[in-house]
Backbone of each chain as ProteinMPNN parsed JSONL, in Angstrom:
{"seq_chain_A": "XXXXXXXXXXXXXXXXXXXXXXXXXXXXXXXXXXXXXXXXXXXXXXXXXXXXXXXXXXXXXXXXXXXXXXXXXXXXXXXXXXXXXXXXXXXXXXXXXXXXXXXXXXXXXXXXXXXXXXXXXXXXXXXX", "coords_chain_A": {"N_chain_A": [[74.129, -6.086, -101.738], [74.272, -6.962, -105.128], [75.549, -5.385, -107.104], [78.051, -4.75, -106.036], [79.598, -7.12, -105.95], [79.977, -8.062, -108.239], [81.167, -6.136, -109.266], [83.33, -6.438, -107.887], [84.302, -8.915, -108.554], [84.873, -8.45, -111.573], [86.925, -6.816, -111.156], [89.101, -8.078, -110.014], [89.442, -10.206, -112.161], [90.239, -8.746, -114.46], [92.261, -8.109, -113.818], [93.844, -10.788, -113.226], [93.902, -11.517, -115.924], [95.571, -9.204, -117.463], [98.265, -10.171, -115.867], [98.058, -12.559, -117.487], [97.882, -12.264, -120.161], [99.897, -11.465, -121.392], [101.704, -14.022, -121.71], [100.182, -16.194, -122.078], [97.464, -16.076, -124.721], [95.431, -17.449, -125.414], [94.641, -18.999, -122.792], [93.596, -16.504, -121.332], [91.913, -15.674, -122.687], [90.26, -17.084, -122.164], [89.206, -17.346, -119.938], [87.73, -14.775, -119.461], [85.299, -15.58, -120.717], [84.73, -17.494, -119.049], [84.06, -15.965, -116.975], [82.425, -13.849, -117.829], [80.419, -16.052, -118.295], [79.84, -17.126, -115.576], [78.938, -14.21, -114.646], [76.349, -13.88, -115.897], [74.858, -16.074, -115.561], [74.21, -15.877, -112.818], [73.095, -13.168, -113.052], [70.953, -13.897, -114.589], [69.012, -14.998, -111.893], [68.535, -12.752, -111.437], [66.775, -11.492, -113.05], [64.74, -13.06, -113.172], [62.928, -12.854, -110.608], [62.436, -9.942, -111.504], [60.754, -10.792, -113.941], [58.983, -12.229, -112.563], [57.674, -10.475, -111.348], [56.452, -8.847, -113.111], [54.912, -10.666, -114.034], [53.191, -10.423, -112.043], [51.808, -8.071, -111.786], [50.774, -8.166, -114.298], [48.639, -9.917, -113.654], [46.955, -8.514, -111.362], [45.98, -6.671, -112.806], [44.016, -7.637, -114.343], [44.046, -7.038, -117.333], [44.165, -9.136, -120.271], [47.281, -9.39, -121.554], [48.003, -10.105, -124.429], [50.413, -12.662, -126.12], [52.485, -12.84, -124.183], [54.602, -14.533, -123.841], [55.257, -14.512, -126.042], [56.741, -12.209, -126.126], [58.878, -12.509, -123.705], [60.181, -14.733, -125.15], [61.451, -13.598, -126.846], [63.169, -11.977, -125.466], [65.019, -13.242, -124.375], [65.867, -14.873, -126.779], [67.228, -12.402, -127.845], [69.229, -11.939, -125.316], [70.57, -14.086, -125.57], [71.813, -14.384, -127.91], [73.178, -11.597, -127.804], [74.751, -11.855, -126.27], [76.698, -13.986, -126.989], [77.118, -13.14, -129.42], [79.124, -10.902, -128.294], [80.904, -11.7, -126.991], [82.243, -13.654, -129.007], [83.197, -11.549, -130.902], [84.964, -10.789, -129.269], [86.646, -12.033, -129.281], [88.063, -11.394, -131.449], [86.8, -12.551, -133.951], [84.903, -10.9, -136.533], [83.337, -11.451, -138.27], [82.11, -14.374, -137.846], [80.664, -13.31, -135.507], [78.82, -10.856, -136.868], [77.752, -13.462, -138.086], [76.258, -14.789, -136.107], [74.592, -12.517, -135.012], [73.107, -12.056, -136.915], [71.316, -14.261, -137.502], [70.164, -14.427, -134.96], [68.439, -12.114, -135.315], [66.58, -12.981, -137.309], [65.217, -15.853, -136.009], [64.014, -14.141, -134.483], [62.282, -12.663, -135.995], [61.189, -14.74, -137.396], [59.16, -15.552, -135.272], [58.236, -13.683, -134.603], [56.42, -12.931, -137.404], [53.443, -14.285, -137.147], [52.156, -13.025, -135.213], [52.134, -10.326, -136.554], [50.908, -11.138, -139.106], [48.699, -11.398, -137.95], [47.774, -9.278, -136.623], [47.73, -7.74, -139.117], [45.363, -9.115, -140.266], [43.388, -8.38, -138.306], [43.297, -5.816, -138.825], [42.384, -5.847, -141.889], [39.834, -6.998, -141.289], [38.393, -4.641, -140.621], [38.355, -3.426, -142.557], [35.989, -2.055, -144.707]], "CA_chain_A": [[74.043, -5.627, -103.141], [75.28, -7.881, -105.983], [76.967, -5.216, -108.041], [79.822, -4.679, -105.682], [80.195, -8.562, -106.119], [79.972, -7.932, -109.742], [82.218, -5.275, -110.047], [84.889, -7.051, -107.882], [84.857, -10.395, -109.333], [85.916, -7.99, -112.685], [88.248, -6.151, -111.505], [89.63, -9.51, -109.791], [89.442, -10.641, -113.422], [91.087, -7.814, -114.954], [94.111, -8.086, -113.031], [94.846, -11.872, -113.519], [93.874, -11.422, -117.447], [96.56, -8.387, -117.588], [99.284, -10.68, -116.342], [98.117, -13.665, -118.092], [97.95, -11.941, -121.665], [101.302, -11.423, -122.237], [102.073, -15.492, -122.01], [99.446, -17.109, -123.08], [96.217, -15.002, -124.792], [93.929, -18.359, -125.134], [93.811, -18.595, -121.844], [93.064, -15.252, -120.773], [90.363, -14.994, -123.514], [89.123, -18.472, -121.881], [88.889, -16.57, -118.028], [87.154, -13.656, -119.554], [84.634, -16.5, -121.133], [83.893, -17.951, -117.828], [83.572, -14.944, -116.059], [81.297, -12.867, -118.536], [78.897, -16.891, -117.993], [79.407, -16.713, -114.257], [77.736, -12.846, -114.292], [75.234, -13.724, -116.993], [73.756, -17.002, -115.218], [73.876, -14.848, -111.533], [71.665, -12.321, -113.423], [69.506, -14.723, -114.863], [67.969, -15.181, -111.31], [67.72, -11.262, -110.866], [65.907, -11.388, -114.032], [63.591, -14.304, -112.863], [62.521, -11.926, -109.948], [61.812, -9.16, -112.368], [59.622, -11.257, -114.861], [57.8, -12.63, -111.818], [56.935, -9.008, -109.951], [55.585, -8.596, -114.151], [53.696, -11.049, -114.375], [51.912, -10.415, -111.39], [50.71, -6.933, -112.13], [49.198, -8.505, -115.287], [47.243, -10.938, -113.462], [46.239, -7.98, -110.754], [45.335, -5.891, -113.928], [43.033, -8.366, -115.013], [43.808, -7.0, -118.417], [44.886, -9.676, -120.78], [48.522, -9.639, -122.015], [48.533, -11.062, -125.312], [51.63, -12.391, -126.613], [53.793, -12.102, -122.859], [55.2, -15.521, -123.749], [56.879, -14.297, -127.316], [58.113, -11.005, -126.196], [60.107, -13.092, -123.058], [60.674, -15.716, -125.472], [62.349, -12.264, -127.77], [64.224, -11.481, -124.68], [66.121, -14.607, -124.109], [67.053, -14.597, -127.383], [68.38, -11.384, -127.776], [69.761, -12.127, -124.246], [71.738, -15.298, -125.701], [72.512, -13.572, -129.087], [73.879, -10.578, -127.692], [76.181, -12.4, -125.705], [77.635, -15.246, -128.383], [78.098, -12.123, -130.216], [80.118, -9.987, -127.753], [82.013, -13.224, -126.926], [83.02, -13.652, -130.74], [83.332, -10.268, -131.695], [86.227, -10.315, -128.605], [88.396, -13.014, -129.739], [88.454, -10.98, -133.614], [86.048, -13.156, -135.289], [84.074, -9.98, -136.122], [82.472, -11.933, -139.503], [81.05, -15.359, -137.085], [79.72, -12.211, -134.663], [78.049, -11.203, -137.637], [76.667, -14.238, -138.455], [75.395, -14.906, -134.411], [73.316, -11.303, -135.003], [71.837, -11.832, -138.14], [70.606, -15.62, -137.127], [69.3, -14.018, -134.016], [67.581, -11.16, -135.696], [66.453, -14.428, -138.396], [64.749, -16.251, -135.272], [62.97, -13.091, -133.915], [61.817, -12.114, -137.347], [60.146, -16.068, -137.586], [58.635, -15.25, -133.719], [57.15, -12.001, -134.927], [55.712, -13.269, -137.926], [52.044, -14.726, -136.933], [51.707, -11.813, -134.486], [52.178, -9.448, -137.578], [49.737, -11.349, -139.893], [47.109, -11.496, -136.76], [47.401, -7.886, -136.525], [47.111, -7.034, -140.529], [44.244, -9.812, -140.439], [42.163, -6.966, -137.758], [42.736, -4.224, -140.137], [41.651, -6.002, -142.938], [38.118, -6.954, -141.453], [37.828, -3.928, -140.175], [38.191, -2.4, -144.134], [34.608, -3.011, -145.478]], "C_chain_A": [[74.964, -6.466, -104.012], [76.056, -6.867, -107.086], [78.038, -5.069, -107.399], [80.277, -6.125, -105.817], [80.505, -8.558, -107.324], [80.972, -7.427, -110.166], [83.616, -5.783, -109.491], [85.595, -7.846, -108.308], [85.363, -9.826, -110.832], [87.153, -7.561, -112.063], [89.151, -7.023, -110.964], [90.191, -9.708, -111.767], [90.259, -10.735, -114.281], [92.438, -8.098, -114.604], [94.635, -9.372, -113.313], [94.944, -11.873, -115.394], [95.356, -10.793, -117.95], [97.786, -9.352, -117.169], [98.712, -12.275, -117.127], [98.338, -13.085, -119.798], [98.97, -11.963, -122.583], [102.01, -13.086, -122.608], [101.19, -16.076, -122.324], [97.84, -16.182, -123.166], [95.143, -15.763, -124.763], [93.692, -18.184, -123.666], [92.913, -17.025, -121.127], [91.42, -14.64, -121.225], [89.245, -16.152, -123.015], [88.089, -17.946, -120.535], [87.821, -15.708, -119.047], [85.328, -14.793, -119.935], [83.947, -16.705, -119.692], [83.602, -16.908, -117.107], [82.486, -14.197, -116.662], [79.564, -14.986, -118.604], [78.521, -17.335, -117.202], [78.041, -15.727, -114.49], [76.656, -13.331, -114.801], [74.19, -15.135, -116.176], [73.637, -16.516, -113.759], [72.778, -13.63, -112.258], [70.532, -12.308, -113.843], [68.407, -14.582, -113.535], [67.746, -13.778, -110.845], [66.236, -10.96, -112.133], [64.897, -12.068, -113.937], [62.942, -13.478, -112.147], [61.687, -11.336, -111.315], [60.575, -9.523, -113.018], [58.485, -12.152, -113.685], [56.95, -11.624, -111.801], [56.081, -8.91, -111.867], [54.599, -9.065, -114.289], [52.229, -11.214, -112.798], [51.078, -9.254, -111.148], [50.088, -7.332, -113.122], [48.537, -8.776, -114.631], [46.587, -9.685, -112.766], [46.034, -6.793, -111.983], [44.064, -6.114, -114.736], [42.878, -7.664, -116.82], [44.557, -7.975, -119.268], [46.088, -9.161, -121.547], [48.429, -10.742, -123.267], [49.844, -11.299, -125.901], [53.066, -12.265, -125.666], [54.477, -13.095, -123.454], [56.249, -15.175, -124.79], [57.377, -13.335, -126.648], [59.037, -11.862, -124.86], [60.797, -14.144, -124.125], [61.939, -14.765, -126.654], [63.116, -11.709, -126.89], [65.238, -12.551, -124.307], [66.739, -14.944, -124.95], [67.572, -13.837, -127.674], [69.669, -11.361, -126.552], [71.115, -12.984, -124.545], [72.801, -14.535, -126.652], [73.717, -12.658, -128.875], [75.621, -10.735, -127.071], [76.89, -13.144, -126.457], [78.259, -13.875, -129.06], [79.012, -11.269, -129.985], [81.406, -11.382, -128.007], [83.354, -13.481, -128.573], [83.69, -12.533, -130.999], [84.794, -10.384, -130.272], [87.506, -10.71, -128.881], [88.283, -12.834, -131.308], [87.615, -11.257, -133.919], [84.596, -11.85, -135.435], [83.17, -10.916, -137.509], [81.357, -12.806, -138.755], [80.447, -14.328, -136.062], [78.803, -11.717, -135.521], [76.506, -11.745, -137.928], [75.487, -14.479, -137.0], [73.996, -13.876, -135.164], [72.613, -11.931, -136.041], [70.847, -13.365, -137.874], [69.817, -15.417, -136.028], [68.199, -13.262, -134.261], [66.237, -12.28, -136.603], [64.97, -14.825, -137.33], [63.627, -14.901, -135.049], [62.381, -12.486, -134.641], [60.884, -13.341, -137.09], [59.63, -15.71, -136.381], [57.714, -14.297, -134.172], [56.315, -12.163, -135.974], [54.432, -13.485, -137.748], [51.513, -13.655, -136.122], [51.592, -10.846, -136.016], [51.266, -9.481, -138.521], [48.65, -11.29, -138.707], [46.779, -10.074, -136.615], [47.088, -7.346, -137.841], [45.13, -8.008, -140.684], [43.166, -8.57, -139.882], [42.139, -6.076, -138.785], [42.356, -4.735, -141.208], [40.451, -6.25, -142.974], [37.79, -5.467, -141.261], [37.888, -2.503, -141.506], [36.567, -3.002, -144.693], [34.992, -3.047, -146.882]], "O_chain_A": [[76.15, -6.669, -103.753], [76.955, -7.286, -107.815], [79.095, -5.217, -108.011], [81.498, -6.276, -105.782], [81.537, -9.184, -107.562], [81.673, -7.835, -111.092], [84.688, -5.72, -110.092], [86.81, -7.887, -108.502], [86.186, -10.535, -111.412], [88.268, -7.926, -112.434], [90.272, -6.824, -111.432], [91.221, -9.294, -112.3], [90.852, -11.67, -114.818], [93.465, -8.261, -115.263], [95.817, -9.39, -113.657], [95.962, -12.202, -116.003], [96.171, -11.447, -118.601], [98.548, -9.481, -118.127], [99.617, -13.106, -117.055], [99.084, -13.743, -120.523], [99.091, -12.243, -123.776], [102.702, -13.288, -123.606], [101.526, -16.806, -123.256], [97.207, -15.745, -122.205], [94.062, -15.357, -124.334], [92.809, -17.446, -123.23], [91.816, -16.848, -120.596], [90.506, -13.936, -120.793], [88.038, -16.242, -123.24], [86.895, -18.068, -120.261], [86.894, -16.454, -119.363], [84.331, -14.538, -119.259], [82.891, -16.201, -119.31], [82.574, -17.082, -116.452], [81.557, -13.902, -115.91], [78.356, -14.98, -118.844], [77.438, -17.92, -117.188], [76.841, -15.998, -114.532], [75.717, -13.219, -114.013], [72.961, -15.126, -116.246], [72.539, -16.92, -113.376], [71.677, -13.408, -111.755], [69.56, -11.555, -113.78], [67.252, -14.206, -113.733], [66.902, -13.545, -109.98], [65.143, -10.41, -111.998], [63.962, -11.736, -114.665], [62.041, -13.005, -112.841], [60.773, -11.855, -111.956], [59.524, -8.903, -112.857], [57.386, -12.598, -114.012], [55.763, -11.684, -112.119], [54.856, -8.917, -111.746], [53.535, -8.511, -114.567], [51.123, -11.73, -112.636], [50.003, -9.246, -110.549], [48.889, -7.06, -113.181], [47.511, -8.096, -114.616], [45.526, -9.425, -113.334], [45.932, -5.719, -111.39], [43.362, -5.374, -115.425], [41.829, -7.766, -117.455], [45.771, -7.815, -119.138], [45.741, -8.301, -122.356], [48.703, -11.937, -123.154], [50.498, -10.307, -126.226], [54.184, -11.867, -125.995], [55.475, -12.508, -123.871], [57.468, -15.332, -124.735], [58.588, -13.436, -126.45], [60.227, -11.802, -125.166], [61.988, -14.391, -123.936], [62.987, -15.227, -127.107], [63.881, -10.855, -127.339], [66.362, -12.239, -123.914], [67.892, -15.338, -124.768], [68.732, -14.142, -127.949], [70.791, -10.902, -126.764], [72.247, -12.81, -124.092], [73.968, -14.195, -126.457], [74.823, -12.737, -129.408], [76.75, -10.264, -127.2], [78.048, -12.733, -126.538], [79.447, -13.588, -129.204], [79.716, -10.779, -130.868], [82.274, -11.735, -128.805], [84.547, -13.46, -128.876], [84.868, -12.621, -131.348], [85.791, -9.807, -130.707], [88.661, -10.284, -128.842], [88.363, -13.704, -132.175], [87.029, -10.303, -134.43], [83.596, -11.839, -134.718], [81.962, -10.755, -137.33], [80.163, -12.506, -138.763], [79.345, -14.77, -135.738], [77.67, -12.022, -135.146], [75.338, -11.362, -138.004], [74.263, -14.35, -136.981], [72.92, -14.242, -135.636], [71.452, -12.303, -135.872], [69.644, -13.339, -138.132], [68.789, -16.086, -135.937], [67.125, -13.472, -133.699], [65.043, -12.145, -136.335], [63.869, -14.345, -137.599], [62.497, -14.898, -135.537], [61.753, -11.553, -134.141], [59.795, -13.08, -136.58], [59.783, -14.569, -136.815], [56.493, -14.305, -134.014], [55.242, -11.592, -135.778], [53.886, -12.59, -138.393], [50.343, -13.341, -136.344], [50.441, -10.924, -136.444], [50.724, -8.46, -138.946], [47.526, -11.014, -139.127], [45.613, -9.7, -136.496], [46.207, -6.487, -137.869], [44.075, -7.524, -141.094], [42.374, -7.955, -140.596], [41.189, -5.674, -139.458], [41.74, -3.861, -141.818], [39.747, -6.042, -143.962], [36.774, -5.094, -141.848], [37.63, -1.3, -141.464], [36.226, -4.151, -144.973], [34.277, -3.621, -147.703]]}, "seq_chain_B": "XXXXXXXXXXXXXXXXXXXXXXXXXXXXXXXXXXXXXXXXXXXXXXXXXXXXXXXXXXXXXXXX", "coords_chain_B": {"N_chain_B": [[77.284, -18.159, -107.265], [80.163, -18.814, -108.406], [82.821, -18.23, -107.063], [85.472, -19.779, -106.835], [86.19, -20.705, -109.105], [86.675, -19.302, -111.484], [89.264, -18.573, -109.908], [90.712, -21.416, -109.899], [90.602, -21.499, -112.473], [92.462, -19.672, -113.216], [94.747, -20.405, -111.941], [95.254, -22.369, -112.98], [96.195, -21.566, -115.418], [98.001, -19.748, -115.414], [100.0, -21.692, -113.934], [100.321, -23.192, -116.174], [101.823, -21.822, -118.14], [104.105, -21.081, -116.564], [105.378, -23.349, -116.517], [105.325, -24.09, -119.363], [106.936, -22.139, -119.714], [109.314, -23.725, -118.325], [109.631, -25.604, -120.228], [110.478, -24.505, -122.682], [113.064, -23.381, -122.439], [114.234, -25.794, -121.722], [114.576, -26.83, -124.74], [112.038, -27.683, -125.809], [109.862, -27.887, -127.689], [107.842, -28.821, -128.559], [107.064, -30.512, -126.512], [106.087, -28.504, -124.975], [104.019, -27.001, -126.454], [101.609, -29.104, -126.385], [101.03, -29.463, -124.075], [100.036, -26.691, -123.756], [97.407, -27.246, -125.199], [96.657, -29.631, -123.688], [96.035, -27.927, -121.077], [94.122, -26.156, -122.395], [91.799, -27.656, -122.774], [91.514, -28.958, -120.913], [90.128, -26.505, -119.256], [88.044, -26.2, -121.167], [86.584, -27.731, -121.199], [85.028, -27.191, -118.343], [83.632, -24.812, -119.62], [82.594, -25.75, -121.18], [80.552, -27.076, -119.557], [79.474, -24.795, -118.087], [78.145, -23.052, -120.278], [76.544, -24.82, -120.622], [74.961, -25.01, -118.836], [74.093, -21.9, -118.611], [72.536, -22.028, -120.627], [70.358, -23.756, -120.08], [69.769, -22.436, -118.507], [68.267, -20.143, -119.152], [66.301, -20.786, -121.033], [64.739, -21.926, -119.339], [63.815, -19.147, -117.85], [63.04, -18.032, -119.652], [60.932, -19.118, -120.639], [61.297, -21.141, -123.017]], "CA_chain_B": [[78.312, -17.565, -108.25], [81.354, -19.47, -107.742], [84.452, -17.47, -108.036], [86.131, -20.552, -107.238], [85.926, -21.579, -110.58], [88.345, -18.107, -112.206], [90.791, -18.723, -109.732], [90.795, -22.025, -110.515], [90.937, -21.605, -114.275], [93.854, -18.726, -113.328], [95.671, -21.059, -111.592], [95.902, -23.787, -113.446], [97.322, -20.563, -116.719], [99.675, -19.404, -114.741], [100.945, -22.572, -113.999], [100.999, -23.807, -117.137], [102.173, -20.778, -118.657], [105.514, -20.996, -116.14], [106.286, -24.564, -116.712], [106.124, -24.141, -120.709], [108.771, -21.375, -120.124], [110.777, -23.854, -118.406], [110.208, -26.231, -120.929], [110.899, -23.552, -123.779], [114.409, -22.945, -122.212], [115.259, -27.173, -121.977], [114.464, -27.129, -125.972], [111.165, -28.97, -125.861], [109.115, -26.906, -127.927], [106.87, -29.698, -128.702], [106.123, -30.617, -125.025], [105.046, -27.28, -124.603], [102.643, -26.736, -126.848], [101.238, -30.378, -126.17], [100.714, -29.261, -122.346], [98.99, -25.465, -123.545], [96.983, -28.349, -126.046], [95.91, -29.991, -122.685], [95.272, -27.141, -120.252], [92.913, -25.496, -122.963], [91.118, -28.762, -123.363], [90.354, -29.327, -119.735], [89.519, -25.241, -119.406], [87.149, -25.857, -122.105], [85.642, -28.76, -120.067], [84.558, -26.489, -117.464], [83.001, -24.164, -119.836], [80.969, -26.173, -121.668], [79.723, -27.193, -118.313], [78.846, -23.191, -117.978], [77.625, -22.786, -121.251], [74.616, -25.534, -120.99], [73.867, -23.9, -117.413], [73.649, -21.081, -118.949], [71.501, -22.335, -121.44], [69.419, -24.555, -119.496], [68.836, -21.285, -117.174], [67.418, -19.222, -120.204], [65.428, -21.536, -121.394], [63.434, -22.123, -117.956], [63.434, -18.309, -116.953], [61.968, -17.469, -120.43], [59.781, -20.265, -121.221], [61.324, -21.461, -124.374]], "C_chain_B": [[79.409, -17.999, -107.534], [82.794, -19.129, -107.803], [85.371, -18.33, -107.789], [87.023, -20.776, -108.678], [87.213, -20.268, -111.365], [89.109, -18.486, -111.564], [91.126, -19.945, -110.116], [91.458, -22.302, -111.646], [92.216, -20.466, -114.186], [95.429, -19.154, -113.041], [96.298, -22.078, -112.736], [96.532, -22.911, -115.038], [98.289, -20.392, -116.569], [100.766, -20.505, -114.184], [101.51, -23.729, -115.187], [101.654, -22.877, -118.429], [103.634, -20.863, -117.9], [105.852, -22.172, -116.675], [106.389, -24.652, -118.33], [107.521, -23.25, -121.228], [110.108, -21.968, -119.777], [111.066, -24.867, -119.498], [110.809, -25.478, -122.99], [112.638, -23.394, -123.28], [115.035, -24.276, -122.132], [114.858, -27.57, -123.769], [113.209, -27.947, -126.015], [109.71, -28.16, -126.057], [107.698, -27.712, -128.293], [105.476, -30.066, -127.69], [105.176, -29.74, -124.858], [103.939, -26.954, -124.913], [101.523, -28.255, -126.45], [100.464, -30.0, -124.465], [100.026, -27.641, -122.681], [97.955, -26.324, -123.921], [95.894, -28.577, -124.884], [95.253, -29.069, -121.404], [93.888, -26.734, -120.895], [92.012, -26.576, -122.955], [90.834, -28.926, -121.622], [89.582, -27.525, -118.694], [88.193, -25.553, -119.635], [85.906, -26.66, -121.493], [84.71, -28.153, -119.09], [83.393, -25.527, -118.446], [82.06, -24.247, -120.907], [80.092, -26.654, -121.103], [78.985, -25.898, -118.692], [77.88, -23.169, -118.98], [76.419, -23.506, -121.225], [74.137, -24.795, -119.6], [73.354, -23.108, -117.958], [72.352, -21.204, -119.74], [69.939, -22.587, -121.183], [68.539, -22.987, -118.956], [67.737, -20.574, -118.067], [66.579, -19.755, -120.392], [63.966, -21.649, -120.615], [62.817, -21.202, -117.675], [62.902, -17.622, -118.136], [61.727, -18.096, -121.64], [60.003, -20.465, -122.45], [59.946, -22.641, -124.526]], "O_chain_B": [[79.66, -17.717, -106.362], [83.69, -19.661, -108.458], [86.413, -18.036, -108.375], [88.202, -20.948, -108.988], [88.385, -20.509, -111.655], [90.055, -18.947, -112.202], [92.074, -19.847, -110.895], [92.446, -22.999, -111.873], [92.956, -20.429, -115.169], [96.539, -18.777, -113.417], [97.427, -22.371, -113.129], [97.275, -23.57, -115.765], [99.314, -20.663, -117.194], [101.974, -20.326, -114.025], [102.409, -24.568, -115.237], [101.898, -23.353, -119.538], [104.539, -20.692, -118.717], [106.796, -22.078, -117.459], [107.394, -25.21, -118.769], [108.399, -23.303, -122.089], [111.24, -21.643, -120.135], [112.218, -25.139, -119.834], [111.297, -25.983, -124.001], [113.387, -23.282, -124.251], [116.24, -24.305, -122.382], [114.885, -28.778, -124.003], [113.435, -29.117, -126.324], [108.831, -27.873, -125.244], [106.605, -27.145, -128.274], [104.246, -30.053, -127.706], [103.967, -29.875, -124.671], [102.997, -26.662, -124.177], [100.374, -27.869, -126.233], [99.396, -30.433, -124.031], [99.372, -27.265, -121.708], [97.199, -26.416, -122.953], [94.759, -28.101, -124.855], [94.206, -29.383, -120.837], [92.804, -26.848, -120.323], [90.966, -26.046, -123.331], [89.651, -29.007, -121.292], [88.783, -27.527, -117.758], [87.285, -25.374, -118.824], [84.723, -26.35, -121.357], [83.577, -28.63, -119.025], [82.245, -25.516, -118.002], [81.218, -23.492, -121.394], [78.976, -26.823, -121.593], [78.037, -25.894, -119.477], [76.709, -23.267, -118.613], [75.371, -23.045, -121.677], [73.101, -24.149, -119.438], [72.129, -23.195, -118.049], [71.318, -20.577, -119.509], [68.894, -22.109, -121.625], [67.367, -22.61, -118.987], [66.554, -20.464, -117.745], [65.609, -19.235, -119.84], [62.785, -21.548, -120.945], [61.654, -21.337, -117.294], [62.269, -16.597, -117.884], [61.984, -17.947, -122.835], [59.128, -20.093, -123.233], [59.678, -23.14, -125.619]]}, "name": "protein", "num_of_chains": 2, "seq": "XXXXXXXXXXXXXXXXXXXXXXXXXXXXXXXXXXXXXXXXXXXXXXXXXXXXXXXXXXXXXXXXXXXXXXXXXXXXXXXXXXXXXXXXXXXXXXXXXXXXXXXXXXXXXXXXXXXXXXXXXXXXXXXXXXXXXXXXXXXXXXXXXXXXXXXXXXXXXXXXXXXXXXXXXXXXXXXXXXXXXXXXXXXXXXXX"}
């Protein structure tokens, strides 16, 4: 099981952070950095799994999936987003955390777009 | 997942975190910061390594 690896390599973490904080806080905020893009690229390949086992009940569904490609392509960036923005938002800068979200939200707003007109387009033929 | 890589980056704090205290106590307040200057800078090295992994990984595992 990878969360007990997960949860030890924090609390590992934790403990050198706690004495590193008091002498120097860059580094400590640097460790926390590499360790929160350790976990995050180790969960990438649990997440690869996942979006496989998905996409292979579509195919044995034989019902088309329109659109699988944006909503993963809307999970990767919320995925990135969310993280730049914890990241920021830890070392203070709560304004550039902020900005991260709203440029993320920005992106996934332009993504959603053409889906949104393709769907008002149906209801409008379907107004006689 | 390489936990190398924290202790690593813990080691090389804590040791440059003792030796600016001893150079804080021979007056050499300059040095010191000059040598946090350089730890953070080859830290950072490492984790802009991470950071394009990371990147790269996203990218692949949802098909930018």
């Amino acid at each position: 099981m990878f969360v007990f690896k997960i949860i030890a390599i924090v609390i590992i973490t934790t403990l050198i952070i706690l004495i590193l904080k008091e002498e120097k806080r860059e580094f400590s905020y640097l460790l926390t950095l590499v360790v929160s893009l350790i976990i995050m690229i180790f969960l990438l390949q649990q997440i690869k799994v996942v979006i496989n086992i998905l996409e292979k009940l579509i195919d044995s569904s034989k019902l088309q999936l329109l659109y699988f490609d944006e909503i993963l392509r809307i999970i990767g960036i919320a995925y990135i987003g969310e993280f730049g923005a914890e990241i920021t938002k830890d070392a203070g800068e709560i304004t550039l955390a902020k900005k991260i979200e709203f440029a993320t939200k920005l992106v996934i707003m332009i993504i959603i777009l053409p889906i949104l007109i393709n769907i008002l387009e149906i209801i409008l033929t379907m107004i006689p | 997942m390489d936990i190398d890589l924290i202790f690593k980056i813990a080691g090389i704090a804590i040791f440059i975190s003792i030796i600016n205290i001893v150079l804080k106590q021979a007056d050499k307040e300059e040095q010191a910061q000059m040598l946090t200057l350089v730890g953070v800078i080859i830290v950072l090295m490492v984790v802009i390594r991470l950071i394009n992994e990371l990147f790269n990984n996203v990218r692949s595992v949802f098909r930018f």
